[in-house]
C-alpha positions as CSV (number, residue, x, y, z in Angstrom):
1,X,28.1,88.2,34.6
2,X,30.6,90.4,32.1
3,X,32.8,91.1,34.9
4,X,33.1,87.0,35.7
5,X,35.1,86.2,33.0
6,X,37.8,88.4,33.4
7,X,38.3,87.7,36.7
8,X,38.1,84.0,35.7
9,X,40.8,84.3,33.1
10,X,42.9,86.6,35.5
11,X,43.1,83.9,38.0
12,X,43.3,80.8,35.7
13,X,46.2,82.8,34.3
14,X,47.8,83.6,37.1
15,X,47.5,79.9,38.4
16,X,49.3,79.0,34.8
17,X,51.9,81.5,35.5
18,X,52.7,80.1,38.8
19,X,52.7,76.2,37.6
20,X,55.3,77.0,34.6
21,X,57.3,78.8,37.2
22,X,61.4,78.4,37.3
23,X,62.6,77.5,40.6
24,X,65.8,76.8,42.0
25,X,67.1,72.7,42.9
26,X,63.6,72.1,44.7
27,X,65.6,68.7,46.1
28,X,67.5,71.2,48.7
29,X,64.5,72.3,50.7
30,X,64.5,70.3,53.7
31,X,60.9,68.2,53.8
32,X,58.9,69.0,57.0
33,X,59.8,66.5,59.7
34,X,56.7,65.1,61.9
35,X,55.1,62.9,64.1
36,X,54.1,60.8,60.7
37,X,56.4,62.1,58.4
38,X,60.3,61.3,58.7
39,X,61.4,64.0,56.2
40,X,63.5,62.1,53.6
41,X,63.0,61.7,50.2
42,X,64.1,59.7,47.2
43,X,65.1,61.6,44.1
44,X,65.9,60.2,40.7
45,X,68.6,62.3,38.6
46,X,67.8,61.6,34.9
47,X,67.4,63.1,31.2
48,X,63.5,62.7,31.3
49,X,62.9,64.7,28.3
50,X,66.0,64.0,26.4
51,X,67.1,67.3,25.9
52,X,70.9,66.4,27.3
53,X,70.2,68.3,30.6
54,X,69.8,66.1,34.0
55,X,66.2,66.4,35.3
56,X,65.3,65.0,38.7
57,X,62.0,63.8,40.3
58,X,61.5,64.5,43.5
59,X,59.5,62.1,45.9
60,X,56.8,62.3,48.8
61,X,58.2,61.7,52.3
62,X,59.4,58.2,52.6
63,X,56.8,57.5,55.6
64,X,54.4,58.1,53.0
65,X,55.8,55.1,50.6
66,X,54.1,51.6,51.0
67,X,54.3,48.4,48.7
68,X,53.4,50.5,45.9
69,X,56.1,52.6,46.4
70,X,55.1,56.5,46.5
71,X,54.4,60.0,44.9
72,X,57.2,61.5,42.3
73,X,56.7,64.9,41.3
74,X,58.8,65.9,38.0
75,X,61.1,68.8,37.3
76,X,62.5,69.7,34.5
77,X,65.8,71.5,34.0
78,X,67.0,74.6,31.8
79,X,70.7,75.6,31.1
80,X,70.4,77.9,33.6
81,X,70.0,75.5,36.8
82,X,66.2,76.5,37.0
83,X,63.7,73.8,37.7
84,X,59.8,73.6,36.1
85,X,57.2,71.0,37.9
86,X,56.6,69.0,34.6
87,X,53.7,66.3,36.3
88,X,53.4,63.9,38.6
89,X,53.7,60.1,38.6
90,X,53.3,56.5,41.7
91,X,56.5,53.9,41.4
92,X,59.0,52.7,43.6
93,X,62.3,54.3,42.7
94,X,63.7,51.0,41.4
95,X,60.5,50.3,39.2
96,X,61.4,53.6,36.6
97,X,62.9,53.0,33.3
98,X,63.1,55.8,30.1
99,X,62.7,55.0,26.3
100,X,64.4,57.3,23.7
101,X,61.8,56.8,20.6
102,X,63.4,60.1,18.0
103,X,63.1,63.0,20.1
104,X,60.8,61.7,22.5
105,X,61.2,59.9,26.0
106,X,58.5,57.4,27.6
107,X,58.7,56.9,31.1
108,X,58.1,53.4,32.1
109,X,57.0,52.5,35.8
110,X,55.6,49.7,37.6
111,X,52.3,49.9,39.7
112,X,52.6,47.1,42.0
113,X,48.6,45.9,42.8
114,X,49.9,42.6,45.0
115,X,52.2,40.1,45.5
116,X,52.2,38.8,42.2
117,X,50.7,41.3,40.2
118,X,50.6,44.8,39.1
119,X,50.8,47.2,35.7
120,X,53.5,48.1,33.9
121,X,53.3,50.8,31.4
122,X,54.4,54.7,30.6
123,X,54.0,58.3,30.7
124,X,55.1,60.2,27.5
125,X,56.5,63.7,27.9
126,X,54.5,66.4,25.8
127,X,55.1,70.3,26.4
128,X,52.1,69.9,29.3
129,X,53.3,67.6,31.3
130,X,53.2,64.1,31.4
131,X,50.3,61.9,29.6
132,X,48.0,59.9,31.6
133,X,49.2,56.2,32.4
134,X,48.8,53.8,29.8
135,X,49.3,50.4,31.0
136,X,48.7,46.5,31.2
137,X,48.3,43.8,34.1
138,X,51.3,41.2,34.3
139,X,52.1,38.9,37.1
140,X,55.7,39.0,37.8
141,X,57.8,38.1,40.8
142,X,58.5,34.3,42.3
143,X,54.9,33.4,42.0
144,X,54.0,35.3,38.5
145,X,54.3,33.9,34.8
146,X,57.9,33.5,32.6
147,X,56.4,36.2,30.4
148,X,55.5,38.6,33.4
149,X,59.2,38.2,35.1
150,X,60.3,38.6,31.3
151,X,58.4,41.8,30.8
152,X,59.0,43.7,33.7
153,X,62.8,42.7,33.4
154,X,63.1,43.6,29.7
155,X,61.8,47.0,30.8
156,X,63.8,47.7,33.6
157,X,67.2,46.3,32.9
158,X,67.5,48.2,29.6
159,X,67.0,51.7,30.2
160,X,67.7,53.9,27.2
161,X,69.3,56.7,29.8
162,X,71.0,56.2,32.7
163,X,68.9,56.9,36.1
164,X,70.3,57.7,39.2
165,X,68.3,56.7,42.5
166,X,69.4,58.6,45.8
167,X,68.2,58.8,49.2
168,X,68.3,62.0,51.8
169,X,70.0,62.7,54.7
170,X,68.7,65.9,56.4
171,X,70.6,67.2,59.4
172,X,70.2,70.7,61.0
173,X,68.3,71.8,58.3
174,X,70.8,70.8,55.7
175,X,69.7,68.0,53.1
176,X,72.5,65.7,51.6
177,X,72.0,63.7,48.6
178,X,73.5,59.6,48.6
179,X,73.6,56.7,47.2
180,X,70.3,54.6,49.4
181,X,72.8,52.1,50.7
182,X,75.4,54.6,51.8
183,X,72.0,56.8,53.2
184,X,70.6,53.8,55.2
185,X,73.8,53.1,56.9
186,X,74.2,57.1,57.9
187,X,70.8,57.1,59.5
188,X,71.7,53.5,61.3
189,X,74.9,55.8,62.9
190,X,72.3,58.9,63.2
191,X,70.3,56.9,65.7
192,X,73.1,54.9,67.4
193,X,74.4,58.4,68.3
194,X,71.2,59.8,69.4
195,X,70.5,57.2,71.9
C-alpha cells in the first residue's frame, strides 16, 4: 500500500507533464483519411487568451460535424511558435465570438439544440484550461423570438478580437490552410479532376 502512492503520483505526474507539453503548429499534421472520416479540418486563428500572440483551435474531422457543429480542441501559443492543448470546446466555426473583460477573454459559442433553439454562452480562460460552459436557452433563427435573433447577433457580430475561420486542403500528405469558400471550390476541382 506505501509503494501505491508513489507510483500513483509518478504517473499522474507524468500524464501532467505530457498535457502541458509544447508542440509544434499541431494544424500541419495531416488528419487520418477513412472510410468515415474525410480528413479536413476547420481551424480558427485567434488571440484566445489576450496575450497579443495568435492562438488557433483546431477541429475534429469535418465528417464528424453535424447541425451542432463539431469538436475544437485549443492551443495556445508562446513567442517561440510552440503550441500547449489549453481545453476543449462544441460550436460551429461561425458560432465563436471572444470578450476582452481587463486581462481576461470569454469565449462565447453557440450550442445549437434544434431548429429554433439552442444555448448560447462562454468558456473563460484560467491557467487550467477552459472553465465549464455556462450558458442559457434562446430561440433564434426565422422561427425564434426578436430577443433570441437579438442575442445571438449581439454576440456574434461584435467580437472583441478578430477571429479567423479556415478550412483544409490536404493533398499528398501536405495540409494547406484557406479561406472555407476558396477551400470548397479547390475540393469541387479536386474531384472533377479525379473522375
Amino acid at each position: 500500500m506505501k509503494l501505491a502512492l508513489p507510483v500513483l503520483l509518478v504517473a499522474m505526474l507524468g500524464l501532467s507533464a505530457r498535457a502541458s507539453e509544447w508542440i509544434p503548429d499541431p494544424s500541419m499534421v495531416p488528419s487520418p483519411r477513412g472510410p468515415l472520416h474525410c480528413g479536413e479540418r476547420f481551424r480558427l486563428i485567434a488571440d484566445f487568451n489576450g496575450d497579443g500572440i495568435p492562438d488557433l483551435a483546431l477541429s475534429s474531422d469535418t465528417s464528424e460535424f453535424g447541425n451542432a457543429g463539431g469538436v475544437f480542441t485549443l492551443y495556445l501559443q508562446n513567442e517561440r511558435g510552440l503550441y500547449r492543448e489549453h481545453g476543449q470546446f462544441r460550436t460551429n466555426p461561425e458560432t465563436v465570438s471572444l470578450e476582452r473583460i481587463g486581462p481576461k477573454v470569454r469565449l462565447w459559442l453557440f450550442h445549437r439544440l434544434g431548429g429554433w433553439i439552442g444555448q448560447i454562452g462562454f468558456h473563460e480562460g484560467g491557467e487550467d484550461g477552459l472553465s465549464d460552459f455556462r450558458g442559457i436557452t434562446i430561440h433564434p433563427g426565422d422561427s425564434g423570438t426578436p430577443m433570441g435573433r437579438a442575442m445571438a447577433e449581439a454576440v456574434f457580430r461584435n467580437s472583441d478580437l478578430p477571429i479567423q475561420i479556415q478550412l483544409s486542403v490536404t493533398q499528398d500528405g501536405v495540409v494547406r490552410w484557406m479561406d472555407p469558400r476558396q477551400a470548397r471550390l479547390l475540393y469541387r476541382e479536386m474531384l472533377l479532376y479525379r473522375e
